[in-house]
C-alpha positions as CSV (number, residue, x, y, z in Angstrom):
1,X,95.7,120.7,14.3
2,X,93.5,123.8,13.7
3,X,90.4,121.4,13.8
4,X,89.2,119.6,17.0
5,X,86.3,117.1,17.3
6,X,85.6,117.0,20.8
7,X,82.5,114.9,22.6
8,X,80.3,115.1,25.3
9,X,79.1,111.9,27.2
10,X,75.8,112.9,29.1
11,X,75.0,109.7,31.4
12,X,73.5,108.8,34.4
13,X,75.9,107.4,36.9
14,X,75.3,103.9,38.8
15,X,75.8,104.7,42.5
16,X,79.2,103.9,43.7
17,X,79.6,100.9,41.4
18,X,82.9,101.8,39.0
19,X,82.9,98.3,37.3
20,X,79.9,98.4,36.0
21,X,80.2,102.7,35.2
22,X,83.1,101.7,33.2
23,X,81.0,98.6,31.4
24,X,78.5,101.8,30.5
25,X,80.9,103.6,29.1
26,X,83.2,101.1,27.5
27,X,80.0,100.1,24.9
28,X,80.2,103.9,24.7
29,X,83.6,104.5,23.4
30,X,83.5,101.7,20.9
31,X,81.3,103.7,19.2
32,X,83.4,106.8,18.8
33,X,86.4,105.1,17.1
34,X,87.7,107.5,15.0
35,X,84.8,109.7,15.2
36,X,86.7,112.3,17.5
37,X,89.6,113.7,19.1
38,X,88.1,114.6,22.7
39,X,86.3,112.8,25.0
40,X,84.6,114.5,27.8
41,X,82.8,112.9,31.2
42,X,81.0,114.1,33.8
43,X,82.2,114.8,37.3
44,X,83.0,111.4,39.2
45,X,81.0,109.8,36.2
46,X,82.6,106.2,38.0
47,X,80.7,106.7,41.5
48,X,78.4,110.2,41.4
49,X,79.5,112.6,43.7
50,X,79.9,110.4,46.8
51,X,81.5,111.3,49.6
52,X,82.8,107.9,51.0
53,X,86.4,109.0,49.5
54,X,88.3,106.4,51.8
55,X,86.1,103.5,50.6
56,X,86.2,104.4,47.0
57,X,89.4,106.1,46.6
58,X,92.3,105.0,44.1
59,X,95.8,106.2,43.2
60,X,96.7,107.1,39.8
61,X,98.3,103.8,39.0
62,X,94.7,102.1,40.4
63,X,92.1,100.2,38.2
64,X,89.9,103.0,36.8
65,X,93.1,105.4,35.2
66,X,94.4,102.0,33.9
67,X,91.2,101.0,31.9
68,X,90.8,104.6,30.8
69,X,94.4,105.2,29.8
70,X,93.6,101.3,27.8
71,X,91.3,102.6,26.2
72,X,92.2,105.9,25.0
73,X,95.2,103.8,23.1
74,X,93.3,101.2,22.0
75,X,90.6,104.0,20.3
76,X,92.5,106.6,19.4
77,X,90.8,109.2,21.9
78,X,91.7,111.5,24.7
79,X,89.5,111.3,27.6
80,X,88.7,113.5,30.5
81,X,86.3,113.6,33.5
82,X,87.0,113.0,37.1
83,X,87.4,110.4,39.7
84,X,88.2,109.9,43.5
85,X,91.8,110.2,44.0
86,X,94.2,109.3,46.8
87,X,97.5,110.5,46.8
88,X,100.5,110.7,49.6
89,X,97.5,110.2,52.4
90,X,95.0,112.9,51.2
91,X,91.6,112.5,49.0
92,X,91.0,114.3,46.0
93,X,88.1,115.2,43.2
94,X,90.8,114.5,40.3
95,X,90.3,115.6,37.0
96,X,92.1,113.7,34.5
97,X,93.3,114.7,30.7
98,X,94.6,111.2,29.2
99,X,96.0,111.4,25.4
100,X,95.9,108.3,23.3
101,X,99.9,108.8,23.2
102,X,100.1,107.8,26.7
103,X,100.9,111.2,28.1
104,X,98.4,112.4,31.5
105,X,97.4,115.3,33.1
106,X,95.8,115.8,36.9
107,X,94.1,118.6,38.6
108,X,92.5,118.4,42.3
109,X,89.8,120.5,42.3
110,X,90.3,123.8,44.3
111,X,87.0,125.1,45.5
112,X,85.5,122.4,47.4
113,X,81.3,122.0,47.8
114,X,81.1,123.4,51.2
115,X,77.2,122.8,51.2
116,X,77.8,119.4,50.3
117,X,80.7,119.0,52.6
118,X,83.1,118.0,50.1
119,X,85.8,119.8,52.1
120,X,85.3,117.8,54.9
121,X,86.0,114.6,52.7
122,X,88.3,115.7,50.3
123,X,91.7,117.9,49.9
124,X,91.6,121.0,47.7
125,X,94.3,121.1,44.7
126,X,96.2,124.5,44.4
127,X,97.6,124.1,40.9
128,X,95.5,125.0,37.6
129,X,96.1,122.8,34.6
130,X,96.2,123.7,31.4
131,X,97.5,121.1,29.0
132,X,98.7,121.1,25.3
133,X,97.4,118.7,22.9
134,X,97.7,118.7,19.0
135,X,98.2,122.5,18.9
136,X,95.5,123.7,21.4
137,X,95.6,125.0,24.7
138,X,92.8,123.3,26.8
139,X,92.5,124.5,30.7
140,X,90.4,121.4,32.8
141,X,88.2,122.8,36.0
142,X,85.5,121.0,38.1
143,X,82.0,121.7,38.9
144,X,81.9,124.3,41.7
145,X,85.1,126.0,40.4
146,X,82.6,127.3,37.7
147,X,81.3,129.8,40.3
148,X,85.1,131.9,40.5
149,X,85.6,133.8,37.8
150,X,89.4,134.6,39.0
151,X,90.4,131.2,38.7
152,X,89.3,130.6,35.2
153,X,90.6,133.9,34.1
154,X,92.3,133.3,30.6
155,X,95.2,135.5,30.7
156,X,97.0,136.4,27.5
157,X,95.2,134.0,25.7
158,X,96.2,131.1,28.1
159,X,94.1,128.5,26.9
160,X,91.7,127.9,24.2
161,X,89.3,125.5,26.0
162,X,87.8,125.6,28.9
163,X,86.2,122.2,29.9
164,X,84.0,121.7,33.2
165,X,82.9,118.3,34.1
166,X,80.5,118.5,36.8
167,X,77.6,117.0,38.7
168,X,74.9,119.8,38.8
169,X,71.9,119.4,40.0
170,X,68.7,120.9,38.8
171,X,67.8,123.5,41.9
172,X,71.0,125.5,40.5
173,X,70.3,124.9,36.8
174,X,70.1,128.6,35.9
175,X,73.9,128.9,37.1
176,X,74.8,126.6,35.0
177,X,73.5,127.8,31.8
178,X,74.8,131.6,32.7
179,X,77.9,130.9,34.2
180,X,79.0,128.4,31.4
181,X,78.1,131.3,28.2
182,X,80.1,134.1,30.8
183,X,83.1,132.1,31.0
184,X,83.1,131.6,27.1
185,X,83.0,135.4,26.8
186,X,84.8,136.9,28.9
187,X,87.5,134.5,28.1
188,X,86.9,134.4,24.6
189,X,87.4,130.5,24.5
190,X,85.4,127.7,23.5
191,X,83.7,126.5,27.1
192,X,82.6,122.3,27.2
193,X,80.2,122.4,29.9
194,X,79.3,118.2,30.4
195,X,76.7,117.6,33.6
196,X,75.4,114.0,34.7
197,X,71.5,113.2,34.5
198,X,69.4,111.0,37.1
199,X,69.5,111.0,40.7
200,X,72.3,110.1,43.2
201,X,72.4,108.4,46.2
202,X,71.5,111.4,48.1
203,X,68.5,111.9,45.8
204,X,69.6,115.0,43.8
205,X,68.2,114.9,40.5
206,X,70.1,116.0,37.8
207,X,69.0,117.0,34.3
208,X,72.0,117.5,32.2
209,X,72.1,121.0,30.2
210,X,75.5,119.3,28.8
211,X,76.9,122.1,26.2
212,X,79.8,123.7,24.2
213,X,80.0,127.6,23.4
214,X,82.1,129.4,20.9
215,X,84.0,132.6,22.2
216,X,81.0,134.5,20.9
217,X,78.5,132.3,23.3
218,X,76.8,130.5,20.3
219,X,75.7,127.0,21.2
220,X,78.1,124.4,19.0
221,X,76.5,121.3,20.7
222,X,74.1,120.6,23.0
223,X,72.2,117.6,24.4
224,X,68.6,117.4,25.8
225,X,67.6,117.6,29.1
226,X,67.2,114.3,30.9
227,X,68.9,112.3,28.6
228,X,71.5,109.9,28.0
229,X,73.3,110.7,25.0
230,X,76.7,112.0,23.0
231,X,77.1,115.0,20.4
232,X,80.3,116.3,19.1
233,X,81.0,119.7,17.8
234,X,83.8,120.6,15.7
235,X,86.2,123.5,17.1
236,X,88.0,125.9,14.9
237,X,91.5,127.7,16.2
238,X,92.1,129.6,13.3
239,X,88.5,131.4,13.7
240,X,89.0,131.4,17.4
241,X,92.4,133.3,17.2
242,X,91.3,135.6,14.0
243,X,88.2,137.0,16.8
244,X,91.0,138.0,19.2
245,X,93.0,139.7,17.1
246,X,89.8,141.5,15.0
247,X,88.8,142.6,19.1
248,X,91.2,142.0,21.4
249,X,89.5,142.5,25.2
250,X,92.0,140.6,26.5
251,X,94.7,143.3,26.0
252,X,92.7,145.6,28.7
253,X,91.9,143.1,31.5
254,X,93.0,143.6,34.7
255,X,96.1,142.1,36.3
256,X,95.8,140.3,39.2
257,X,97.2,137.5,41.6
258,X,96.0,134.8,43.1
């Protein structure tokens, strides 16, 4: 598929309360029915960024990966965003990749919110993810993990897509916006950057600054700040692969090792 629609839900998030989270976004997805290939949610878009991770916790077989795996059948989508996870004992901030073909993809988030204390309530992953779907290479990280360049590093051409799904909150806005365009170009990717709005249970405000960039760090989509809303932006891999090859950086980064 050298083509890719791929959309950005930018919502506020009810406060621990996945039922009715997943009402919101069930009128959402109804709505995209054969509008687009991609679906993209904000960090723990069913709870906000909680850290009660034993009370609100499921496994991958639990209600909210069920629904969403339902859905993604029933319209013809793949979705992606994060949830709390619990798996073998430990807590996780899970990102999910689930194709309409019934195939799924995880990834724990490795850097952990320190100033939040996320590490003190959740288990950092180790593994990146990058997943194949319908001809493109798509790599899924989490909010904080925006900050570490190394980790995102697109080596040989890796991926094609980075996605962040992420609850940012408006005293660190600038980072967002920078970081987000750096990643696109250094990486020469596409980069989907999709932020909550509203305020949490901890009273950080969010205001959204939900966004994709091409490889050359033009806008594709965008959606205002402090608003609830969904754009879609069409992505190109035949474009995307003719810029590497017309000016290949990649061929002179650095190795390294994690």
């Amino acid at each position: 598929m050298d083509s890719i629609r791929i959309s950005i839900i930018q919502t506020d998030i009810v406060w621990e309360n996945k039922q009715e989270n997943l009402r919101l976004l069930h009128e959402k997805l109804q709505n995209l029915r054969g509008t687009t290939e991609i679906v993209v949610l904000p960090e723990m878009f069913s709870t906000g960024f909680s850290m009660q991770s034993q009370l609100l916790a499921e496994p991958n077989s639990g209600e909210t990966i069920t629904i969403l795996k339902q859905w993604a059948s029933r319209y013809g989508i793949a979705i992606c965003g994060s949830y709390i996870a619990i798996d073998n004992g430990q807590f996780y901030n899970r990102a999910f990749f689930l194709a309409p073909e019934g195939t799924e993809f995880y990834y724990d988030k490795r850097h952990l919110f320190r100033m939040g204390r996320e590490a003190e309530h959740f288990s950092a992953g180790d593994k990146r993810l990058v997943v194949s779907y319908h001809g493109w290479n798509i790599c899924l990280l989490v909010c904080y993990d925006l900050r570490f360049p190394v980790w995102s590093r697109n080596v040989n051409n890796e991926y094609d897509l980075l996605i962040y799904v992420a609850n940012w909150p408006i005293p660190r806005r600038l980072v967002w916006d920078t970081l987000l365009r750096a990643r696109a170009l250094e990486n020469q990717c596409y980069v989907c950057g999709v932020n909550r709005v509203g305020i949490d249970g901890y009273q950080q405000k969010y205001n959204g600054g939900s966004v994709i960039y091409s490889a050359f760090g033009e806008e594709k989509a965008s959606l205002p700040d402090d608003t609830e809303g969904i754009t879609t932006a069409t992505l190109t891999l035949s474009s995307l692969r003719q810029f590497r090859e017309k000016f290949p950086v990649w061929k002179d980064a650095d190795e390294f090792h994690l």
